[in-house]
mmCIF file as Biopython writes it, N, C-alpha, C and O atoms, coordinates in Angstrom:
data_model
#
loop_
_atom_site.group_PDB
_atom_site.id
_atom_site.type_symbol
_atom_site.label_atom_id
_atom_site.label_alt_id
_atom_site.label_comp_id
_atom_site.label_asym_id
_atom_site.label_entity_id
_atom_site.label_seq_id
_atom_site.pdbx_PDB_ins_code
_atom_site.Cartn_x
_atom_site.Cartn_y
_atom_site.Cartn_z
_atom_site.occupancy
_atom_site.B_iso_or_equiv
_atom_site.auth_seq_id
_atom_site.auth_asym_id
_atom_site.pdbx_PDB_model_num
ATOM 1   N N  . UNK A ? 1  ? 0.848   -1.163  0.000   1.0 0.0 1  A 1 
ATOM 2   C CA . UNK A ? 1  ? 0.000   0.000   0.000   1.0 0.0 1  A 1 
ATOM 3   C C  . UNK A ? 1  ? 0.895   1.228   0.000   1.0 0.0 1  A 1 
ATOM 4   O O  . UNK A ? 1  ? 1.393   1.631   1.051   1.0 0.0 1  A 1 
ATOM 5   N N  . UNK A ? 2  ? 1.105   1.822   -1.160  1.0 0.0 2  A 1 
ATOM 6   C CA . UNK A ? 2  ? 1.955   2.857   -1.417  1.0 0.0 2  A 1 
ATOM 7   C C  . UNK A ? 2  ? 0.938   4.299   -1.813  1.0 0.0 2  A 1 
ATOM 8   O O  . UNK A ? 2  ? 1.614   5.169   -2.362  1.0 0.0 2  A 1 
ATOM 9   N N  . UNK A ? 3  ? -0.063  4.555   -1.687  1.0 0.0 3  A 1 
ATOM 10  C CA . UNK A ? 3  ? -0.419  5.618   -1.451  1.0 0.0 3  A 1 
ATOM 11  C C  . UNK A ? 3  ? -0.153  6.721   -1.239  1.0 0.0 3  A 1 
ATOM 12  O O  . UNK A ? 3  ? -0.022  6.964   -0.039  1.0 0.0 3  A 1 
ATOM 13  N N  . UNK A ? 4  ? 0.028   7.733   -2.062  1.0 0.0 4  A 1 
ATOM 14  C CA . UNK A ? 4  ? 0.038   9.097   -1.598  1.0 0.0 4  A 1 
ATOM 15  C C  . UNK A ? 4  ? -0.935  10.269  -0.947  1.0 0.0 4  A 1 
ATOM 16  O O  . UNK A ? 4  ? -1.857  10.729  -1.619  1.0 0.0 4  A 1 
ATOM 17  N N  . UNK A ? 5  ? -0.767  10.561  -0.080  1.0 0.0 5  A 1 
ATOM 18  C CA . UNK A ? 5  ? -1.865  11.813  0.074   1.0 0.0 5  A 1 
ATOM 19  C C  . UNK A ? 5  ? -1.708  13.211  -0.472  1.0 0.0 5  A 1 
ATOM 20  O O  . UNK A ? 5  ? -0.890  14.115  -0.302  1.0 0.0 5  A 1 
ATOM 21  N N  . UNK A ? 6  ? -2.753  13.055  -1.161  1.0 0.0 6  A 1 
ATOM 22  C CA . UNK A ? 6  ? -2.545  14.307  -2.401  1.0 0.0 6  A 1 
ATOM 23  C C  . UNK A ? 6  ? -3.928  15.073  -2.670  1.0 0.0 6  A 1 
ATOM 24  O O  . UNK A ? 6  ? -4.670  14.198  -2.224  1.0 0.0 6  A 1 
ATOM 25  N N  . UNK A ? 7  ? -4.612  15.877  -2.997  1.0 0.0 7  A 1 
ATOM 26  C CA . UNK A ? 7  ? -5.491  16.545  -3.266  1.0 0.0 7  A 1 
ATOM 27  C C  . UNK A ? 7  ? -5.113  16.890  -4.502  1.0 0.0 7  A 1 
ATOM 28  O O  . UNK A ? 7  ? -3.934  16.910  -4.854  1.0 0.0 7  A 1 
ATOM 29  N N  . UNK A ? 8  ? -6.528  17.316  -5.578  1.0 0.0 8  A 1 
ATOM 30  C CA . UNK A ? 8  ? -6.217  17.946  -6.782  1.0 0.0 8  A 1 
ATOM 31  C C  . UNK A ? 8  ? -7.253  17.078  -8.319  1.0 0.0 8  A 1 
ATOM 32  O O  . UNK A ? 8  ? -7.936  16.055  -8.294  1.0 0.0 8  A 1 
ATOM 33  N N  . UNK A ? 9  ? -7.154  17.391  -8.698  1.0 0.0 9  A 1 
ATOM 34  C CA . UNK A ? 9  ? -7.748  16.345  -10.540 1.0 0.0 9  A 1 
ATOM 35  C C  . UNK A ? 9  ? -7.208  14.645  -10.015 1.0 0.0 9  A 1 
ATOM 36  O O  . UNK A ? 9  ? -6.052  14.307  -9.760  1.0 0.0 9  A 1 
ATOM 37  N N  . UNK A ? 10 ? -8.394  13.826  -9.969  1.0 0.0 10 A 1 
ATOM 38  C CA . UNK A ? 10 ? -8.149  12.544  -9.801  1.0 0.0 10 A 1 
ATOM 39  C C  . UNK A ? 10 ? -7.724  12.228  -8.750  1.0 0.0 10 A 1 
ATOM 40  O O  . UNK A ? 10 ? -7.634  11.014  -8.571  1.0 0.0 10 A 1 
ATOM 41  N N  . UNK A ? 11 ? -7.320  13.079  -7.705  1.0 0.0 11 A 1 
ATOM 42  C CA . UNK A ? 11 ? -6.805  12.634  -6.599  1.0 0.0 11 A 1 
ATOM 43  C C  . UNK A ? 11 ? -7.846  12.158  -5.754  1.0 0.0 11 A 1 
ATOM 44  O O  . UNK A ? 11 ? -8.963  12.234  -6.265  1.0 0.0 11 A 1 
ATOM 45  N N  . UNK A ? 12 ? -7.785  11.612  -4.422  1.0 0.0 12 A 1 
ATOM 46  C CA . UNK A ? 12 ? -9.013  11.159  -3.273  1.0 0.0 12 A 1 
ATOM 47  C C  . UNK A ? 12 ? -9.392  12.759  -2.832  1.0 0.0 12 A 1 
ATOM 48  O O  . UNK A ? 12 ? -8.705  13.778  -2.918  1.0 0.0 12 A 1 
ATOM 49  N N  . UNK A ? 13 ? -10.853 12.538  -2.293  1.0 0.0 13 A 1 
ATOM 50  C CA . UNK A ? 13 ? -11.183 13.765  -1.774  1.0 0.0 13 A 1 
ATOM 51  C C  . UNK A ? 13 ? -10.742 14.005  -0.290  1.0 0.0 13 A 1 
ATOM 52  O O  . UNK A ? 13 ? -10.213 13.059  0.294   1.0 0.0 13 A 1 
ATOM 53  N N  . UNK A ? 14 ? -10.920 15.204  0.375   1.0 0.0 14 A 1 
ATOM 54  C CA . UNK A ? 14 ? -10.348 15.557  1.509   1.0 0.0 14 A 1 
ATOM 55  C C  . UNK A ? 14 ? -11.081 14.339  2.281   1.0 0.0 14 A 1 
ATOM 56  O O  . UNK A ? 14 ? -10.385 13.451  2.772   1.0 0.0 14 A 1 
ATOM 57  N N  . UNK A ? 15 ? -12.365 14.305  2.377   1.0 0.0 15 A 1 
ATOM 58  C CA . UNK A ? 15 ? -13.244 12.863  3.242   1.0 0.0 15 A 1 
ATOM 59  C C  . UNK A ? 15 ? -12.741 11.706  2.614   1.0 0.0 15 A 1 
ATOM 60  O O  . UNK A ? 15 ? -13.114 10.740  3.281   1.0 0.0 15 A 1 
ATOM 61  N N  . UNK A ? 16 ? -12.201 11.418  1.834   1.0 0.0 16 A 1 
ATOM 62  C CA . UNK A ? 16 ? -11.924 10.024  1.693   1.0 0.0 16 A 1 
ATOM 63  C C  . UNK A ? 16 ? -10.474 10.046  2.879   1.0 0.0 16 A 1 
ATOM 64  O O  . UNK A ? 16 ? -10.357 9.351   3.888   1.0 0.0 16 A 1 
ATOM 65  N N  . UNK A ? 17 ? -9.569  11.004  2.381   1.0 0.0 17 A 1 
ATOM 66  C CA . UNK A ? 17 ? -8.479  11.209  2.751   1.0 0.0 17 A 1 
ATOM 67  C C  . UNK A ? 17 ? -8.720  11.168  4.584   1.0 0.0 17 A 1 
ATOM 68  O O  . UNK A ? 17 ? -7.891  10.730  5.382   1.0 0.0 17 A 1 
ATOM 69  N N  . UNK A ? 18 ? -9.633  11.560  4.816   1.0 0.0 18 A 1 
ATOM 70  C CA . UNK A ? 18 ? -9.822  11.792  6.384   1.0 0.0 18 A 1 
ATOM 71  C C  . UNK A ? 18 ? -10.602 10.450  6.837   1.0 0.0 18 A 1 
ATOM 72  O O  . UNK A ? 18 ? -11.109 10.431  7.958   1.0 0.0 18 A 1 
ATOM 73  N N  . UNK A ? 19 ? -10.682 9.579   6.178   1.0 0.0 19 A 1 
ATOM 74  C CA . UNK A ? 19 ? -11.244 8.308   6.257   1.0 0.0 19 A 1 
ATOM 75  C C  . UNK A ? 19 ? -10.499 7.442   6.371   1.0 0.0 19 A 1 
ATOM 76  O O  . UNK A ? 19 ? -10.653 6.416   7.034   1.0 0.0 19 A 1 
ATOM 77  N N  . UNK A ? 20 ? -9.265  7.875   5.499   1.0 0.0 20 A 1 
ATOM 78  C CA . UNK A ? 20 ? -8.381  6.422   5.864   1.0 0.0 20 A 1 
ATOM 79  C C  . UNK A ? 20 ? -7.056  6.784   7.068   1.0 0.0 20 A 1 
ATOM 80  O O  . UNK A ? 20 ? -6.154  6.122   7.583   1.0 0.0 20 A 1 
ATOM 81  N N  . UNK A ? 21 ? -7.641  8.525   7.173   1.0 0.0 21 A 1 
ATOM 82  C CA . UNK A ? 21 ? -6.647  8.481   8.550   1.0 0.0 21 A 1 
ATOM 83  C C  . UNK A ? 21 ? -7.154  8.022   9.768   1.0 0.0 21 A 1 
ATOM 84  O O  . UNK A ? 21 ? -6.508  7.353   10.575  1.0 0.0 21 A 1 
ATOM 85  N N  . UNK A ? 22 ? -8.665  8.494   9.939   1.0 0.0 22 A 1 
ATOM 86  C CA . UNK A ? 22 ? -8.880  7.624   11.033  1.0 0.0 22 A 1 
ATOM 87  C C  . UNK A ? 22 ? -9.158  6.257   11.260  1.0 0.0 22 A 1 
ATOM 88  O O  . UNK A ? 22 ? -9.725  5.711   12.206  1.0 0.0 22 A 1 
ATOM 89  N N  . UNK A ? 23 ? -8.726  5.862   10.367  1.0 0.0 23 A 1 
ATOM 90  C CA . UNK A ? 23 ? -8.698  4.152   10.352  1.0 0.0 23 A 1 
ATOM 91  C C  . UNK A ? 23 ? -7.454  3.951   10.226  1.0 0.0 23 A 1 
ATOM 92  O O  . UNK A ? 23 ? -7.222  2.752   10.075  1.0 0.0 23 A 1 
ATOM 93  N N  . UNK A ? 24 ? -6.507  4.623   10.220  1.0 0.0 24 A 1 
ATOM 94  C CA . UNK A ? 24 ? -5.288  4.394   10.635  1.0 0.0 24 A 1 
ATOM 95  C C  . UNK A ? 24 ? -4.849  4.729   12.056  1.0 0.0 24 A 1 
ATOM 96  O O  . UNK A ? 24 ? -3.968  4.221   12.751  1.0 0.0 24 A 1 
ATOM 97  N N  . UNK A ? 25 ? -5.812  5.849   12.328  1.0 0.0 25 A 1 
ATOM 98  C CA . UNK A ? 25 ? -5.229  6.050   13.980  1.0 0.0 25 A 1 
ATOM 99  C C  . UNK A ? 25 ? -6.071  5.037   14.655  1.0 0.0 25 A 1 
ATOM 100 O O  . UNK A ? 25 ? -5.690  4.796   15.800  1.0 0.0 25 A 1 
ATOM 101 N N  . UNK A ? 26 ? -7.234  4.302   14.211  1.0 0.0 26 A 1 
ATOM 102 C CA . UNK A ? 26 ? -8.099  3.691   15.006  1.0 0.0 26 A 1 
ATOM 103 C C  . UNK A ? 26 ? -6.864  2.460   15.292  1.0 0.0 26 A 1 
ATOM 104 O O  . UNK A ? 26 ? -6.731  2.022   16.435  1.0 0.0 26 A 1 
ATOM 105 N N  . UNK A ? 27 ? -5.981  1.950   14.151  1.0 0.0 27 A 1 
ATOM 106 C CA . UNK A ? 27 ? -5.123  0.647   14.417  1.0 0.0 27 A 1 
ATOM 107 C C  . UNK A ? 27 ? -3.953  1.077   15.049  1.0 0.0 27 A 1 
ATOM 108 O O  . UNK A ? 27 ? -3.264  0.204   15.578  1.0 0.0 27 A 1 
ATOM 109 N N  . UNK A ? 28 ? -3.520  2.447   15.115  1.0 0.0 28 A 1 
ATOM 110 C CA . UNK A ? 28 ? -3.050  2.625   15.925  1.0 0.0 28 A 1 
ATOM 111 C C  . UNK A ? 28 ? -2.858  2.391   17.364  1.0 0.0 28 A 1 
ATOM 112 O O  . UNK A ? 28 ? -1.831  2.070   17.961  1.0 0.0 28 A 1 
ATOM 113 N N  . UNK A ? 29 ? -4.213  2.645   17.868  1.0 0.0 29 A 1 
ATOM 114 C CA . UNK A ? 29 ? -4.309  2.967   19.174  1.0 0.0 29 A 1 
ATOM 115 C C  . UNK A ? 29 ? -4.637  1.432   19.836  1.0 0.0 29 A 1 
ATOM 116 O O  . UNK A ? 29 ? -4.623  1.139   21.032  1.0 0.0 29 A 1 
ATOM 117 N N  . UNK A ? 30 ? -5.017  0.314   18.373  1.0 0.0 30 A 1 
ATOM 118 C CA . UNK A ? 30 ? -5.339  -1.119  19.268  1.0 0.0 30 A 1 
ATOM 119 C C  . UNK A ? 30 ? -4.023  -1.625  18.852  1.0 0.0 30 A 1 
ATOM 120 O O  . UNK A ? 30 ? -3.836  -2.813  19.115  1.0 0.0 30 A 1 
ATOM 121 N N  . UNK A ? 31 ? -3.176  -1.069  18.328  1.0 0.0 31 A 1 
ATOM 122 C CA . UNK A ? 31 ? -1.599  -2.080  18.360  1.0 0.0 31 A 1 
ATOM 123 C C  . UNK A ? 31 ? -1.498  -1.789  19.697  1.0 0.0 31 A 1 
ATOM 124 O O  . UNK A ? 31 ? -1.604  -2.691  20.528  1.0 0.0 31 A 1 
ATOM 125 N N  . UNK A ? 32 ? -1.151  0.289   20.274  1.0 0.0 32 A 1 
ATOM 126 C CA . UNK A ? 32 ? -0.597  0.717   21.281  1.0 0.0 32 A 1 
ATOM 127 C C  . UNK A ? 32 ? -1.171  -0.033  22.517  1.0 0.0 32 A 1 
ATOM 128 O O  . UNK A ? 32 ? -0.405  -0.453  23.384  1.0 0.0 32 A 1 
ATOM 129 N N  . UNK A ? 33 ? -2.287  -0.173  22.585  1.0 0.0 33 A 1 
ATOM 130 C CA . UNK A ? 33 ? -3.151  -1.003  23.667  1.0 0.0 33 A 1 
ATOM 131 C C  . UNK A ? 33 ? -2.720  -2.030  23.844  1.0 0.0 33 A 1 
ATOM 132 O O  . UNK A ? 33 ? -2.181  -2.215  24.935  1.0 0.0 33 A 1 
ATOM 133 N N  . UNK A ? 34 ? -2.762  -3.110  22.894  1.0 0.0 34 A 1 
ATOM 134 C CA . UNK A ? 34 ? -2.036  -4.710  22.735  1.0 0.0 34 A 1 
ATOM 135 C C  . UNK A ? 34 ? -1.024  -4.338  22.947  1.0 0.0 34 A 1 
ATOM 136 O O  . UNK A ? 34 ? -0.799  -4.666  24.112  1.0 0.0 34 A 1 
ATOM 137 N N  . UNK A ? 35 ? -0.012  -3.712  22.471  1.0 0.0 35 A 1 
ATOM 138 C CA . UNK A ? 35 ? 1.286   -3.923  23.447  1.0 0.0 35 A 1 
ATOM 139 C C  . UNK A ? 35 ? 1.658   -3.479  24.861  1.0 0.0 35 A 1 
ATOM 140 O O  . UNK A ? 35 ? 2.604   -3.868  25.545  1.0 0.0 35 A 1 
ATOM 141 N N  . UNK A ? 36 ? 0.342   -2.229  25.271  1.0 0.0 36 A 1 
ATOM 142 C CA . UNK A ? 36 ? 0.495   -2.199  26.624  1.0 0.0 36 A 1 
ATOM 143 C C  . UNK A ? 36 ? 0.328   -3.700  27.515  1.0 0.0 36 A 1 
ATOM 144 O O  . UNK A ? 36 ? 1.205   -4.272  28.162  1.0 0.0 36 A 1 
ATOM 145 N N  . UNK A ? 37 ? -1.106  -4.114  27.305  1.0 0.0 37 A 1 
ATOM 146 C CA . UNK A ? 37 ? -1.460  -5.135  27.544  1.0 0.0 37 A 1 
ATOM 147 C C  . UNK A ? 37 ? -0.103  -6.118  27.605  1.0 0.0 37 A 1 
ATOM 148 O O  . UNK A ? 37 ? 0.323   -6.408  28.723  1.0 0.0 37 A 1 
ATOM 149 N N  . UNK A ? 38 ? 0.529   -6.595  26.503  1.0 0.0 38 A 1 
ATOM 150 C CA . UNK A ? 38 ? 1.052   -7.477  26.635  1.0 0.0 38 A 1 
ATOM 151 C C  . UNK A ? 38 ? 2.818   -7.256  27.761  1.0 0.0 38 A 1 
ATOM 152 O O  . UNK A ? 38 ? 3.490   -8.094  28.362  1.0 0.0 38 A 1 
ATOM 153 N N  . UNK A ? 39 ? 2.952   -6.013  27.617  1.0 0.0 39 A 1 
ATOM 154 C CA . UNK A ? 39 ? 4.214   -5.560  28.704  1.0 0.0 39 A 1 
ATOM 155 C C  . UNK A ? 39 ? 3.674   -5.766  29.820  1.0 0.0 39 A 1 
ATOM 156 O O  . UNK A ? 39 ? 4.338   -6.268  30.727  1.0 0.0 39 A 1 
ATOM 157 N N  . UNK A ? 40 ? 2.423   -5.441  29.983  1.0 0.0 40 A 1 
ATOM 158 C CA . UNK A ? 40 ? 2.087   -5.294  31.716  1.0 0.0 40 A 1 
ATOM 159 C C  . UNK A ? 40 ? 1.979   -6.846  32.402  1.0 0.0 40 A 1 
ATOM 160 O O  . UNK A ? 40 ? 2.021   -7.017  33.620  1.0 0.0 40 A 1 
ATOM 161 N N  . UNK A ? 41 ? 1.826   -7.992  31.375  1.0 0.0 41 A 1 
ATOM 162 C CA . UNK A ? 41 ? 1.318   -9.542  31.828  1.0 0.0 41 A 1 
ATOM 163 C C  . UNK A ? 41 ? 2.630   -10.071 31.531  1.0 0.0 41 A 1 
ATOM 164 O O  . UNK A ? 41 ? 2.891   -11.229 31.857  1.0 0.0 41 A 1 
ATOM 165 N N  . UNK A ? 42 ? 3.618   -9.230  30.853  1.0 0.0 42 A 1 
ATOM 166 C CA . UNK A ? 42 ? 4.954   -9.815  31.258  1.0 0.0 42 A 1 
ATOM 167 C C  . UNK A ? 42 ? 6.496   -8.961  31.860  1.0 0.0 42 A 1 
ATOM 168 O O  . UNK A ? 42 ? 7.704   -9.092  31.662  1.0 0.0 42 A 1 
ATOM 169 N N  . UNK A ? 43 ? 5.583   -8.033  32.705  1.0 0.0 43 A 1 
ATOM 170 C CA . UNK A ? 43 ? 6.211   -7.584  33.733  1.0 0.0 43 A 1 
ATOM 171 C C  . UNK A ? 43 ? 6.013   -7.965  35.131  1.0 0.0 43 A 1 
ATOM 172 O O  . UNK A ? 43 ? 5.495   -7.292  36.022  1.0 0.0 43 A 1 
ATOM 173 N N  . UNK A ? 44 ? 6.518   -9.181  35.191  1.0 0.0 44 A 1 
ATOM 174 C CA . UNK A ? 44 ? 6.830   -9.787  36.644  1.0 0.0 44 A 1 
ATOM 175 C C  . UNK A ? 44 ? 7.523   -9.116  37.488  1.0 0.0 44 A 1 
ATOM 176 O O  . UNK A ? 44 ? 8.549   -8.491  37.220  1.0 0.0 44 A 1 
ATOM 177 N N  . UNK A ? 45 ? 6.776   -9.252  39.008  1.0 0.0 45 A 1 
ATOM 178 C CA . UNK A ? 45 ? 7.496   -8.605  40.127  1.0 0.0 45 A 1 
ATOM 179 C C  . UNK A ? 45 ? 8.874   -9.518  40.665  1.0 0.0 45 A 1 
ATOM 180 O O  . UNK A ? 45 ? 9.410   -10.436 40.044  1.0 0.0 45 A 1 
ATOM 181 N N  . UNK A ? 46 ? 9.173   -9.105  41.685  1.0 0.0 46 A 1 
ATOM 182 C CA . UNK A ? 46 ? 10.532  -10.285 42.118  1.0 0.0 46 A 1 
ATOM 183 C C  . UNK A ? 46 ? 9.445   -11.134 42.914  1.0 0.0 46 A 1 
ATOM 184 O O  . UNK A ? 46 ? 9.358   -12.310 42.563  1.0 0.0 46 A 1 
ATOM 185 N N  . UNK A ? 47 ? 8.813   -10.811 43.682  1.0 0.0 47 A 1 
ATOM 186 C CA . UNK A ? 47 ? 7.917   -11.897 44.280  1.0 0.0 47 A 1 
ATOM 187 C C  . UNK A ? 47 ? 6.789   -13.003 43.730  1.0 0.0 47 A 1 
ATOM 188 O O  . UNK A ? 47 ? 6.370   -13.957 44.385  1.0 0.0 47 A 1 
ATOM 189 N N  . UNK A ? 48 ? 6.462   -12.701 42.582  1.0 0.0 48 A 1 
ATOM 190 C CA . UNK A ? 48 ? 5.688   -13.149 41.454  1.0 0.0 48 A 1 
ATOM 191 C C  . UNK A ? 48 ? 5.973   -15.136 41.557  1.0 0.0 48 A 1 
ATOM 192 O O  . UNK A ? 48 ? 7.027   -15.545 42.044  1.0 0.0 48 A 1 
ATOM 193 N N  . UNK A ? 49 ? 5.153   -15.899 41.161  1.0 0.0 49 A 1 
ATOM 194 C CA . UNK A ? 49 ? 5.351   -16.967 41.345  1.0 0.0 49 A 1 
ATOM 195 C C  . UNK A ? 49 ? 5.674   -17.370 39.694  1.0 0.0 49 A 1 
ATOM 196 O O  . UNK A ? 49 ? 4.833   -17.181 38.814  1.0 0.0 49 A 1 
ATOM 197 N N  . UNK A ? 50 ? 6.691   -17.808 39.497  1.0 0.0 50 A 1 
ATOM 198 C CA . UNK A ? 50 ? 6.483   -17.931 38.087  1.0 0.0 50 A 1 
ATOM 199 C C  . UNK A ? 50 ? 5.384   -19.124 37.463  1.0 0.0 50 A 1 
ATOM 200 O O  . UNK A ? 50 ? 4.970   -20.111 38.070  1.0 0.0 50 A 1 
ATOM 201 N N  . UNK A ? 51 ? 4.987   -18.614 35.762  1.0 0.0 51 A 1 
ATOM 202 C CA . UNK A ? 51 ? 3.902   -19.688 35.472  1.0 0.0 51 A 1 
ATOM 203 C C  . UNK A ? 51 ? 2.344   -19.439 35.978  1.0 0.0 51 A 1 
ATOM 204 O O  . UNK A ? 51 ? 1.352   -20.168 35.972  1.0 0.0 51 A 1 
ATOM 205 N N  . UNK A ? 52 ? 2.640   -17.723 36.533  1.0 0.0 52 A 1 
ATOM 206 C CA . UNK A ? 52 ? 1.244   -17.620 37.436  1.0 0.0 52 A 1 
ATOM 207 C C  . UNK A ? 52 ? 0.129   -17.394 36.447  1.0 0.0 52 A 1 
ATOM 208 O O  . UNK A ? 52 ? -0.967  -17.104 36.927  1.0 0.0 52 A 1 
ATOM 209 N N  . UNK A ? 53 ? 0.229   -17.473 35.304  1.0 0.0 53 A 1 
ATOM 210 C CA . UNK A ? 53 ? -0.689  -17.156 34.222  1.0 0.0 53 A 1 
ATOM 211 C C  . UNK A ? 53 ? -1.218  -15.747 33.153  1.0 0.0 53 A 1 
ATOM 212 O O  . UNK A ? 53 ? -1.760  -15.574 32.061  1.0 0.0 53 A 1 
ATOM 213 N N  . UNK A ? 54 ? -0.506  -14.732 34.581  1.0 0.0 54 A 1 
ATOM 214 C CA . UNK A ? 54 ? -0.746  -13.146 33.743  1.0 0.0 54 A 1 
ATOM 215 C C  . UNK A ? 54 ? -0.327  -13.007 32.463  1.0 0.0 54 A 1 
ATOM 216 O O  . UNK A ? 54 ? -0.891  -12.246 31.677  1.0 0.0 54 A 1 
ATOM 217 N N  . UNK A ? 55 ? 1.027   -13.964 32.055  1.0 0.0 55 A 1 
ATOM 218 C CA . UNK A ? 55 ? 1.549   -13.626 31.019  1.0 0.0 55 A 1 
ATOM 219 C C  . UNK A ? 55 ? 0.349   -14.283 29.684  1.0 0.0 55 A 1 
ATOM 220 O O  . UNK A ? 55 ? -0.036  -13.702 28.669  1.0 0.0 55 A 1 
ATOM 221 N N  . UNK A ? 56 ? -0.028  -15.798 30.236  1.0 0.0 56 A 1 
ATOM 222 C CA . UNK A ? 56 ? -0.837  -16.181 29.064  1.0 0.0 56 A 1 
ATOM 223 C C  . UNK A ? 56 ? -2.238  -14.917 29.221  1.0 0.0 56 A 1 
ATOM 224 O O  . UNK A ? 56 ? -2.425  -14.310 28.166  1.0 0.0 56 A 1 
ATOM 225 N N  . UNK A ? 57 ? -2.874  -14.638 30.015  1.0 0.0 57 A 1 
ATOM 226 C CA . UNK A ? 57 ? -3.891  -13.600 30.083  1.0 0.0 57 A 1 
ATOM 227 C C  . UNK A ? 57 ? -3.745  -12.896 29.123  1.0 0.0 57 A 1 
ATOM 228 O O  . UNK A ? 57 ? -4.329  -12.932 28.040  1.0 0.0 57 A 1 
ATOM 229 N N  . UNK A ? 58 ? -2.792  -12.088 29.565  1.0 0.0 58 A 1 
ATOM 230 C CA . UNK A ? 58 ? -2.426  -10.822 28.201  1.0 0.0 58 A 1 
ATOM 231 C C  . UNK A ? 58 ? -1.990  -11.077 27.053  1.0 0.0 58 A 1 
ATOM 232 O O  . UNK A ? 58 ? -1.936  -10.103 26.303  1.0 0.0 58 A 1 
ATOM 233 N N  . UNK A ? 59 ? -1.492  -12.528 26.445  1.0 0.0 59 A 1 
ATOM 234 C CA . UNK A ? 59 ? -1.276  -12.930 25.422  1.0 0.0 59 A 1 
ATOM 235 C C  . UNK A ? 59 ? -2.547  -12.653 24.780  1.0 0.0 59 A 1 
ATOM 236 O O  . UNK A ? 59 ? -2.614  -11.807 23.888  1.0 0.0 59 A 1 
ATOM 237 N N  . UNK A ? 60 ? -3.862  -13.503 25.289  1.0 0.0 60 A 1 
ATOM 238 C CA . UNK A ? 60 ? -4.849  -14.017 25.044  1.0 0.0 60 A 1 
ATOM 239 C C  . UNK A ? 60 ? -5.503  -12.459 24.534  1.0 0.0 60 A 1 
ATOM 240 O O  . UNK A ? 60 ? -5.668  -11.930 23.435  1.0 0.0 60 A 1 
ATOM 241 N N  . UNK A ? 61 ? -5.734  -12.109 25.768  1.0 0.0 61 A 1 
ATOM 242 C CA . UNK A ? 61 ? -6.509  -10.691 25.631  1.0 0.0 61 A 1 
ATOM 243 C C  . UNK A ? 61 ? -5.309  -9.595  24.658  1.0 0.0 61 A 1 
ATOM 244 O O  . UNK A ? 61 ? -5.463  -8.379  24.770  1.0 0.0 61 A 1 
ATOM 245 N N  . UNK A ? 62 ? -4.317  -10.064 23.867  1.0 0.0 62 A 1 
ATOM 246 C CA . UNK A ? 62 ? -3.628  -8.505  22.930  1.0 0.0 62 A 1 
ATOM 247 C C  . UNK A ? 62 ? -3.719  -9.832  21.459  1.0 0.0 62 A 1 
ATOM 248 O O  . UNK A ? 62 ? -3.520  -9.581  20.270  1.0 0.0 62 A 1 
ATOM 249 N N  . UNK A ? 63 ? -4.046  -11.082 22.014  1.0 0.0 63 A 1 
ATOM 250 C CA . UNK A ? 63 ? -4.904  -11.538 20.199  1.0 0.0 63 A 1 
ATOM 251 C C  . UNK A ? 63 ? -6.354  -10.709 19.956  1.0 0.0 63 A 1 
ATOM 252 O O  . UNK A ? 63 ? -6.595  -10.015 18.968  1.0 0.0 63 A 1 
ATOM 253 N N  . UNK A ? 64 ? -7.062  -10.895 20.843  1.0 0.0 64 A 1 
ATOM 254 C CA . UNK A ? 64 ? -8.384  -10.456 20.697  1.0 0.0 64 A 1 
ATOM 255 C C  . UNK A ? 64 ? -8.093  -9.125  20.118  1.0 0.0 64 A 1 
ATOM 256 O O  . UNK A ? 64 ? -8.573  -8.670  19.079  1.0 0.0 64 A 1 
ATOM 257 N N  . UNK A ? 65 ? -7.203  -8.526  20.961  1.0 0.0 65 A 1 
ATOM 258 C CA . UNK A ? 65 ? -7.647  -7.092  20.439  1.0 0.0 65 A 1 
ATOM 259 C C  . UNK A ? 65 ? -6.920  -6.800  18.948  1.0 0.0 65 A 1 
ATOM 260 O O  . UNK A ? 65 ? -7.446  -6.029  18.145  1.0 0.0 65 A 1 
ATOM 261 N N  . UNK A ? 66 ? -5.835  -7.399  18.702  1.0 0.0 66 A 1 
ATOM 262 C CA . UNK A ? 66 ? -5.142  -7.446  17.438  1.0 0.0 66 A 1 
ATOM 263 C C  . UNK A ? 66 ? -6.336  -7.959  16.122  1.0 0.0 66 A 1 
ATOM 264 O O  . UNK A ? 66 ? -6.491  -7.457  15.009  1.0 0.0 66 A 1 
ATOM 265 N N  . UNK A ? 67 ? -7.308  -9.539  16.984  1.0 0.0 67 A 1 
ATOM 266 C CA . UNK A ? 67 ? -8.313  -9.586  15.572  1.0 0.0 67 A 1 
ATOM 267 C C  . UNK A ? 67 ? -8.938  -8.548  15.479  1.0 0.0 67 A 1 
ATOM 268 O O  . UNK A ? 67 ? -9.316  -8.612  14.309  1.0 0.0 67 A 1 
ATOM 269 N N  . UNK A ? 68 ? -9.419  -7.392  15.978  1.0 0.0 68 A 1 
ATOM 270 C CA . UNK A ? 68 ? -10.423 -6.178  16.056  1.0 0.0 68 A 1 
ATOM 271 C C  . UNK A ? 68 ? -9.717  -5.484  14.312  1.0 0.0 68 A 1 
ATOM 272 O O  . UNK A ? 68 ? -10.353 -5.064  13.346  1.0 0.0 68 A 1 
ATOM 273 N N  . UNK A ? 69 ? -8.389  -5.602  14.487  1.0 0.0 69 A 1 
ATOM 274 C CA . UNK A ? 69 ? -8.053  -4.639  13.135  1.0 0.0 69 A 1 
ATOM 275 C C  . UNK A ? 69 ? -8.136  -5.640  12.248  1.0 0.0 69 A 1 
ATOM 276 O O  . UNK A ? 69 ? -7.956  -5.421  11.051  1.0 0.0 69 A 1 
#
């Protein structure tokens, strides 16, 4: 997807153009989420038991949110 953003004769209109930005910030913000998600379920404390499951949790829950895009 090599796209330019351009206005002018034949080009996309300003609403198309503003259409595929916010569907770009929308995947933005569920990558940024999924990878919060997934740092926080594999940021173990020192006391943490290992194998305690947070890590598969947030695996689980930053697929879900990854199928959304």
């Amino acid at each position: 997807m090599n796209r330019q953003i351009a206005t002018g004769y034949g080009m996309p209109s300003t609403a198309a153009l503003e259409e595929r930005i916010a569907v770009l910030e929308n995947r933005v913000a569920v990558l940024t989420e999924a990878l919060r998600v997934l740092t926080k379920g594999l940021a173990a404390g020192p006391f943490d038991e290992p194998g305690g499951g947070q890590a598969d949790q947030a695996a689980r829950l930053a697929h879900d949110l990854l199928i959304r895009l």
